[in-house]
C-alpha positions as CSV (number, residue, x, y, z in Angstrom):
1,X,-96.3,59.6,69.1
2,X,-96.1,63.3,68.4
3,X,-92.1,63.3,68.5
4,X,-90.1,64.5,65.6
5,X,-86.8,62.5,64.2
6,X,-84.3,64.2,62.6
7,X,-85.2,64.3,58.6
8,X,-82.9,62.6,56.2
9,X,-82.9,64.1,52.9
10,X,-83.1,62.1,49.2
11,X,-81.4,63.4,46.4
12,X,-82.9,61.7,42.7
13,X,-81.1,62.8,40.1
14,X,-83.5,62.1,36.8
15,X,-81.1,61.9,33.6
16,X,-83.1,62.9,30.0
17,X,-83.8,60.6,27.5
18,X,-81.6,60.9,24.1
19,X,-82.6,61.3,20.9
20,X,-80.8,60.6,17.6
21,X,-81.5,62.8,14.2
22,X,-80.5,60.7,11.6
23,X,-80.0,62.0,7.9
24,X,-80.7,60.9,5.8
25,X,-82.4,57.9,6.6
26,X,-82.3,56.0,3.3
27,X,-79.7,56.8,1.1
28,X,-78.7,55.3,-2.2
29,X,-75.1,55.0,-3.8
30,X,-72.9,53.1,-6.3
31,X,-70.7,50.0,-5.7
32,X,-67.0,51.7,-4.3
33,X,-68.8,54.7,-3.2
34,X,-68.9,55.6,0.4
35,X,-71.8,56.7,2.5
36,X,-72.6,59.9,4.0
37,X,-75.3,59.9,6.7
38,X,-74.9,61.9,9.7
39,X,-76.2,62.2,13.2
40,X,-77.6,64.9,15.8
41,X,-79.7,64.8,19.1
42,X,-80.8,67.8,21.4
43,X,-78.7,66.7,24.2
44,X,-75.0,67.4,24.1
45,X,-72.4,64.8,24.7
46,X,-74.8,61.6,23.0
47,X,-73.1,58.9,22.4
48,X,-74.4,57.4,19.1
49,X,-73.5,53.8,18.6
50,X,-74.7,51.8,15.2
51,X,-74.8,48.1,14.5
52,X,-75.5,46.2,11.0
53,X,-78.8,44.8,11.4
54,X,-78.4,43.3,7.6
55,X,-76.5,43.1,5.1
56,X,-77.4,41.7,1.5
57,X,-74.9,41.2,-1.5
58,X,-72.2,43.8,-0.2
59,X,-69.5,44.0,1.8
60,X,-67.7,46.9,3.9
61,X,-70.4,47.7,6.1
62,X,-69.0,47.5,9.9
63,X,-70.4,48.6,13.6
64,X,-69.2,51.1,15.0
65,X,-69.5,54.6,17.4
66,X,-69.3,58.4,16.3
67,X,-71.6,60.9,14.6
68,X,-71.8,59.8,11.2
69,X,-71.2,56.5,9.0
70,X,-68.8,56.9,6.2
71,X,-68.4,53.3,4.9
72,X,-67.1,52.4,1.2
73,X,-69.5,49.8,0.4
74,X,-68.9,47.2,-2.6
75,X,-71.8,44.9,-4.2
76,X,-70.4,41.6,-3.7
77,X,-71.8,40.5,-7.1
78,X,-74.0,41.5,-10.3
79,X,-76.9,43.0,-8.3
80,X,-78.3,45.3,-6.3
81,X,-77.5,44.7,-2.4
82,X,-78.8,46.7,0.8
83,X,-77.3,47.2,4.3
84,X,-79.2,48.2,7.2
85,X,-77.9,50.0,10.3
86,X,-79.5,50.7,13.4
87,X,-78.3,53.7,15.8
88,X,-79.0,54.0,19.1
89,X,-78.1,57.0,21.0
90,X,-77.1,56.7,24.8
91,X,-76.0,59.6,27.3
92,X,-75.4,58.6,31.5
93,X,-76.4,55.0,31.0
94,X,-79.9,56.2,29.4
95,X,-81.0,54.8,26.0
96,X,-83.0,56.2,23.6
97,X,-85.1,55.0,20.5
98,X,-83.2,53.7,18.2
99,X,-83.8,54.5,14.1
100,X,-82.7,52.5,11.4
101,X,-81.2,53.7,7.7
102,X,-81.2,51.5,4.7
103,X,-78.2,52.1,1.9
104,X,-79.0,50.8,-1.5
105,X,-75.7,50.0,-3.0
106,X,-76.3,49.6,-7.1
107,X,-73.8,47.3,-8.7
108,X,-71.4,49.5,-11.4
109,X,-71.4,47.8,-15.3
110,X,-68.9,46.1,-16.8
111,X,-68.7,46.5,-20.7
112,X,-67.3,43.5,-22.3
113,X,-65.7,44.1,-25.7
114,X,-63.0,43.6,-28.7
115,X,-59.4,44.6,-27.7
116,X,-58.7,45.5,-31.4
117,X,-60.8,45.6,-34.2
118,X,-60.5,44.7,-37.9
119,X,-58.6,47.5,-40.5
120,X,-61.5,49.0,-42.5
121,X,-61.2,50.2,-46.5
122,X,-62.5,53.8,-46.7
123,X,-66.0,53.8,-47.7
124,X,-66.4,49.9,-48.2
125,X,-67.7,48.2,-45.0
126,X,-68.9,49.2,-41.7
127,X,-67.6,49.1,-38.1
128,X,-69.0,45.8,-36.5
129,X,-68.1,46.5,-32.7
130,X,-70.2,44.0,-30.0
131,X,-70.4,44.9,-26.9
132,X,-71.9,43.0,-24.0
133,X,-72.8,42.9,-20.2
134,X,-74.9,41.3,-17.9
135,X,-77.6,43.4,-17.2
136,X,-79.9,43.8,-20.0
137,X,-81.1,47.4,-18.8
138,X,-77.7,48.4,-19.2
139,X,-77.0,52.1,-21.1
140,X,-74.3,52.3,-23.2
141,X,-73.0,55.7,-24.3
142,X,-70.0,56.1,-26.8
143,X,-68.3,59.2,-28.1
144,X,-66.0,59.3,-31.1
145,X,-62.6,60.6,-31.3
146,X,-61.6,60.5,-35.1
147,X,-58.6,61.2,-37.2
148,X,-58.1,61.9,-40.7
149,X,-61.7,59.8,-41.0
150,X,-65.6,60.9,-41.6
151,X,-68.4,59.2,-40.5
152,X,-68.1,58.3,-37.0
153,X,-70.8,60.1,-34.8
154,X,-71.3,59.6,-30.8
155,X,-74.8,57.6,-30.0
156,X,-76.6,55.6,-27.1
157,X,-77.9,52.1,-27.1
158,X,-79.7,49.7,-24.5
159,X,-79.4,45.8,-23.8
160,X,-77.5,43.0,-23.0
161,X,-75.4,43.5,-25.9
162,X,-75.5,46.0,-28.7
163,X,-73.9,46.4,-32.4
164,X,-72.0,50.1,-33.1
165,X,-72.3,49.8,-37.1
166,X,-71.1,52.9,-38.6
167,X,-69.5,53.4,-42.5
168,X,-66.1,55.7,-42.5
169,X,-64.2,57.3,-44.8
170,X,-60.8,58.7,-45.2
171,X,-60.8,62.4,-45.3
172,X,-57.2,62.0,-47.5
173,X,-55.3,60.0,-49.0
174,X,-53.7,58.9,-45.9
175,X,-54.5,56.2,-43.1
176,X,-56.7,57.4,-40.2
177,X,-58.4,56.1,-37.1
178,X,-61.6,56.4,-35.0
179,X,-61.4,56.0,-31.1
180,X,-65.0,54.7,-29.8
181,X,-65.0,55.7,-26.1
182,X,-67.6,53.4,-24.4
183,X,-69.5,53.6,-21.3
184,X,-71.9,51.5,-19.8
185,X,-74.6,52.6,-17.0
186,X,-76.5,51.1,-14.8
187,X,-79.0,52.1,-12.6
188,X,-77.1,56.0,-12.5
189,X,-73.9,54.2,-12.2
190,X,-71.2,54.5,-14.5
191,X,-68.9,51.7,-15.3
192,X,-65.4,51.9,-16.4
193,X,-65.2,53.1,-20.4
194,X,-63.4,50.9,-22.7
195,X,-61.8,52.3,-25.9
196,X,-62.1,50.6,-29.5
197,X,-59.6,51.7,-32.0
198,X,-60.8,51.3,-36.0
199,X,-58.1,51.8,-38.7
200,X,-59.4,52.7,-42.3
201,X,-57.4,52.7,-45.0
202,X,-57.8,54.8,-48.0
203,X,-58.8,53.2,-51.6
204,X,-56.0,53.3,-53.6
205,X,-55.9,55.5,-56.9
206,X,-54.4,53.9,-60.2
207,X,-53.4,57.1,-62.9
């Protein structure tokens, strides 16, 4: 009625809203490697928290807190898999929008061949190395190593299983070897190389 109380005063303290910067947001590695994606926001002290929202034929991919995910993931078999994390950033009990990052993990090759490998006469017969996998778009790259022989050359095949058929000879009179180093790839992904070793023998000389 025209009288005055004593005023009370309200302090509101309005926190901002995070952000999260993720990069990059897809990313694409081999089996056994280990992912790099990183975090910022434009507010100091964010808290960025992740969770796996999927996960599909590989293992290694946890939840967790920080400002990046570095996280050795492994195809759990003979194809491609993908994991897909979402991060939320928080700061003061505010959230913010949350993004989301999907990591294609390709599965590495495995090259299936021949421990050892039939003794060749020098100039007679031909290398007859099969190797095999299970992926039928699977590179395979060799390189030679050879001693005391001629003939052997490096090449490059594709398939489910290829023939290396090359004709040495012995550049003396003496035994000597060829080392085919082969490597399988998949997808950008090398496997493990496995080594063939190929004896020829020279031809022997009656006087």
């Amino acid at each position: 009625n025209g009288c005055l109380g004593a005023p009370v005063t309200v302090v509101v303290t309005v926190n901002p809203i995070p952000n999260v910067v993720v990069s990059p947001t897809t990313q694409t590695i081999c089996s056994g490697q280990t992912t790099s994606i990183s975090f910022s926001g434009a507010i100091n002290n964010t808290v960025f928290t992740w969770n796996v929202l999927n996960s599909v034929g590989v293992s290694g991919a946890f939840n967790g807190t920080g400002n990046a995910i570095n996280q050795t993931l492994t195809t759990t078999g003979l194809s491609q898999g993908t994991v897909v994390y979402e991060v939320t950033p928080s700061l003061n009990g505010c959230s913010g929008t949350p993004q989301r990052i999907t990591v294609t993990v390709n599965p590495v090759p495995v090259a299936i061949g021949p421990a050892t490998h039939p003794d060749l006469c020098s100039g007679e017969s031909s290398t007859a190395i099969s190797i095999s996998t299970f992926n039928a778009a699977t590179v395979f790259n060799w390189v030679v190593d050879a001693v005391g022989v001629s003939g052997a050359s490096a090449g490059t095949d594709t398939g489910s299983s290829i023939l290396i058929a090359q004709t040495l000879t012995t550049t003396g009179n003496t035994r000597g070897y060829v080392d085919y180093i082969i490597t399988p790839v998949l997808t950008g992904c090398p496997g493990l190389p496995i080594t063939v070793r190929v004896y020829v023998n020279p031809l022997p000389v009656v006087s």
